[in-house]
C-alpha positions as CSV (number, residue, x, y, z in Angstrom):
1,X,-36.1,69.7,36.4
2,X,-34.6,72.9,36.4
3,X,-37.6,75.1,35.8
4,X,-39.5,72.9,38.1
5,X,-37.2,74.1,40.9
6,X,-36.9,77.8,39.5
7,X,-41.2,77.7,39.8
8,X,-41.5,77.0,43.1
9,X,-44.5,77.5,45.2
10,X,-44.0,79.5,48.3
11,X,-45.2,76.4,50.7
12,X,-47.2,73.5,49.8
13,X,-48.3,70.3,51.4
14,X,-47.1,67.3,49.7
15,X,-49.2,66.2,46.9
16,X,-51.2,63.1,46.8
17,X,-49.5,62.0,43.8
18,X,-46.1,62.2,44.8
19,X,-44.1,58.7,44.0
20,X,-40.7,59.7,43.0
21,X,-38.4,60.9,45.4
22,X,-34.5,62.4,44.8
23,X,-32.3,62.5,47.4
24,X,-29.7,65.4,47.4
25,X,-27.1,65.8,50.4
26,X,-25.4,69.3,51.4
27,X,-22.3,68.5,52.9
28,X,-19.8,70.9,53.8
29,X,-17.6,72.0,56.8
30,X,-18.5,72.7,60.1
31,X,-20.2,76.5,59.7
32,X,-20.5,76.3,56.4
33,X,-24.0,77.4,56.2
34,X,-25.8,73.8,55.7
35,X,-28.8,74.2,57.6
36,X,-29.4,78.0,56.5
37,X,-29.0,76.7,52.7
38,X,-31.4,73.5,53.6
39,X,-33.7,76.3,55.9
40,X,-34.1,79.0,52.4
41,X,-35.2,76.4,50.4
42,X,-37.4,74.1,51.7
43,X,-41.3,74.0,51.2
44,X,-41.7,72.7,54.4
45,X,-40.3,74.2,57.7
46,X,-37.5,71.6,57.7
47,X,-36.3,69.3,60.2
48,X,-33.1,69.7,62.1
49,X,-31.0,68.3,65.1
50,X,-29.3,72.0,65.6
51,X,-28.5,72.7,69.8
52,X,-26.8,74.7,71.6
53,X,-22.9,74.8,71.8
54,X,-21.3,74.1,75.1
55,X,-18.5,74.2,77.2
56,X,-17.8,70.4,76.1
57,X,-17.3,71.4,72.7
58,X,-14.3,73.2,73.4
59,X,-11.2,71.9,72.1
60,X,-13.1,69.2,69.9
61,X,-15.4,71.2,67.6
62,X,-12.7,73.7,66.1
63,X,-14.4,77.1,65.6
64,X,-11.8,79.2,64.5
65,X,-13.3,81.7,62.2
66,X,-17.0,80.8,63.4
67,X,-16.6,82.4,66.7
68,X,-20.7,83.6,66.6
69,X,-22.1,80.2,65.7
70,X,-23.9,79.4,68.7
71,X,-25.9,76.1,67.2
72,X,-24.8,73.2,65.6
73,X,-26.1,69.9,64.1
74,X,-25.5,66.6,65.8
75,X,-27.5,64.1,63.4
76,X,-28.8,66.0,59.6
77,X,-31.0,68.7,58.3
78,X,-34.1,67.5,56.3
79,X,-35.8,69.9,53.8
80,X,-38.6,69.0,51.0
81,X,-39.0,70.8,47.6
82,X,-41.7,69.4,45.3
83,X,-40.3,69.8,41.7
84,X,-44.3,68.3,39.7
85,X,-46.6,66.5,41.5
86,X,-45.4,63.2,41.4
87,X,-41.5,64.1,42.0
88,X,-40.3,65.2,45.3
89,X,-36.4,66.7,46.0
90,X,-35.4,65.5,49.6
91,X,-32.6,67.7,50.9
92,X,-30.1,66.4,53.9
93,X,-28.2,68.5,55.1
94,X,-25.0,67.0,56.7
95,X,-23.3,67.3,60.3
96,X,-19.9,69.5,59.9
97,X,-17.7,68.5,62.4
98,X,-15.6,65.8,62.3
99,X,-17.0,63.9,65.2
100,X,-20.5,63.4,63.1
101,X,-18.4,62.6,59.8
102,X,-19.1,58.8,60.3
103,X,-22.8,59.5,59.7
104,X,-22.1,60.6,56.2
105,X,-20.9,57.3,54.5
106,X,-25.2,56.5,55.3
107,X,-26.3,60.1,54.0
108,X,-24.4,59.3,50.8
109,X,-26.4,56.1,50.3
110,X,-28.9,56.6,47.6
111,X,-28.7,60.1,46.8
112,X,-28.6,61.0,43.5
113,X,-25.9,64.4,43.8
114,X,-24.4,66.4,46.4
115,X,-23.8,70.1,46.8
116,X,-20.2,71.2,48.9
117,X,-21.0,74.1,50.5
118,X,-17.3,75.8,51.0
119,X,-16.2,78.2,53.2
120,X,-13.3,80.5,52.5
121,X,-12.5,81.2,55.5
122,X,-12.1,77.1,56.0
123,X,-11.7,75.8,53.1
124,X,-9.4,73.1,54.5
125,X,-12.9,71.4,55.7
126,X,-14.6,70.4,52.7
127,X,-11.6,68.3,51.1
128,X,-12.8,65.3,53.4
129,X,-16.4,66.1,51.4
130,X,-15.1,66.0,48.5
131,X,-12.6,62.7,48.7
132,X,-16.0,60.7,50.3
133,X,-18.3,62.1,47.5
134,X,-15.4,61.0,45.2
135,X,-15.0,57.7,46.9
136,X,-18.6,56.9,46.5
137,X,-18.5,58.3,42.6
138,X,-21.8,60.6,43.6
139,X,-22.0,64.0,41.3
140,X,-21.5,67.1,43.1
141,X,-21.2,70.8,42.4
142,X,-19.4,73.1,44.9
143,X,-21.1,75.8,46.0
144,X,-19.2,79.0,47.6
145,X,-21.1,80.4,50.9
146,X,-20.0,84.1,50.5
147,X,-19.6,85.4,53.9
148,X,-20.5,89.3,55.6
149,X,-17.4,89.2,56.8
150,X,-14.9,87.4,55.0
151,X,-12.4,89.5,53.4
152,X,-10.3,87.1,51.3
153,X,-12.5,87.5,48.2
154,X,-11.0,84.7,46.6
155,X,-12.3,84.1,42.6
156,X,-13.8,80.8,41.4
157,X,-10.8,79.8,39.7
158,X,-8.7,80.3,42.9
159,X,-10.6,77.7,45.0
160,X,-11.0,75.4,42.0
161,X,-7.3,75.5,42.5
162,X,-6.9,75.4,46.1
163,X,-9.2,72.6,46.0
164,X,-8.2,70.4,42.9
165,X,-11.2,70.6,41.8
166,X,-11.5,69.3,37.7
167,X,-12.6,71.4,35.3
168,X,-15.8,69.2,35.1
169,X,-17.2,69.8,38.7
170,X,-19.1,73.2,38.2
171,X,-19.2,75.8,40.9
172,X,-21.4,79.0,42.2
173,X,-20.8,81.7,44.1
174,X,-24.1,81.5,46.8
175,X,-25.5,83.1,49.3
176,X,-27.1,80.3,51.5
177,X,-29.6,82.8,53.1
178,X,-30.9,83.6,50.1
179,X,-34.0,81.2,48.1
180,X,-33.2,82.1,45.1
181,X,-29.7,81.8,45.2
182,X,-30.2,78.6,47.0
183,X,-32.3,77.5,44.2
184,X,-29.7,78.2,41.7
185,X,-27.5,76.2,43.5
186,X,-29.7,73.2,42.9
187,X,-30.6,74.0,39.3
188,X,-26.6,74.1,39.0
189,X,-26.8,70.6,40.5
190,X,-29.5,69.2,37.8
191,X,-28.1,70.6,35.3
192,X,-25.1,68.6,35.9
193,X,-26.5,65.6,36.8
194,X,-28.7,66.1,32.9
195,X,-25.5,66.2,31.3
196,X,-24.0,63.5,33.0
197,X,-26.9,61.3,32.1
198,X,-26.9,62.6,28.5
199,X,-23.2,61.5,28.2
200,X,-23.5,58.1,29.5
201,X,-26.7,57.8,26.8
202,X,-24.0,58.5,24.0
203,X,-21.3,56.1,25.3
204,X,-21.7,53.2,23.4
């Protein structure tokens, strides 16, 4: 699964043969990067619900440290990457504010691992991600959006820290903009889930 994802064709159509489909969710905090990470890395120009923020946003959407967003999703992001031609990786890409959080218990349903996309500069926002990705036992890697402009530079270890994270759940650094570091993301993200499903084989 990894090398499928690592061998991707620039954009395809969807093969004839397709019959298997994954479901993956990106979930995150609001400006995490979601819809750029679900945007790099889809073989299909993906489908969104981003508009424009408002004046009614304003004191319910809290944008401290994401002053320049100007967009943000109200529903999901959808993306498509076709690991062979009869498996398919579906992508949903999760609202971030707090208002749209409801939506998520539905995203969760059926998906076979998760990706946290964490923001230092609000890293407060993804414990909710992770105590609902916990609550619905669903594998997840956390994924660390490094930001132009943030200047904490926190390490790895740090955040697992901050976050309580166990030493089992692995994390990235990522650059969401970026395919290939998106796609290392995901290749983090089967290679967990492999050895997840290679451990329960063993359990007798």
């Amino acid at each position: 699964m990894d090398s499928a994802i690592s061998e991707l064709p620039a954009r395809t159509p969807l093969a004839d043969a397709a019959e298997t489909g994954l479901k993956v969710v990106i979930v995150g905090g609001f400006g995490a990067g979601k819809t750029t990470l679900v945007r790099s890395v889809s073989e299909i120009r993906p489908l969104n619900t981003e508009e424009v923020m408002t004046q009614a946003g304003v004191g319910v959407d809290e944008a401290a440290g994401v002053t320049t967003k100007t967009t943000t999703t109200v529903a999901f992001d959808f993306g498509r990457i076709s690991l062979n031609e009869r498996m398919v990786l579906y992508l949903f890409g999760a609202p971030g504010q707090e208002r749209f959080w409801f939506l998520w218990d539905r995203l969760f349903s059926g998906t076979l691992g998760a990706v946290v996309l964490v923001d230092t500069r609000r890293m407060s926002e993804c414990w909710y991600a992770i105590d609902r990705l916990e609550h619905h036992r669903t594998p997840f890697v956390v994924a660390v959006n490094r930001f132009d402009n943030d200047a904490s530079a926190f390490s790895l270890a740090e955040i697992r820290q901050a976050l309580s994270l166990p030493p089992h759940v692995p994390m990235v650094d990522c650059d969401a903009r970026v395919r290939s570091s998106g796609k290392k993301v995901l290749i983090t993200l089967a290679d967990h889930l492999y050895e997840l499903a290679m451990a329960r084989e063993k359990t007798p």
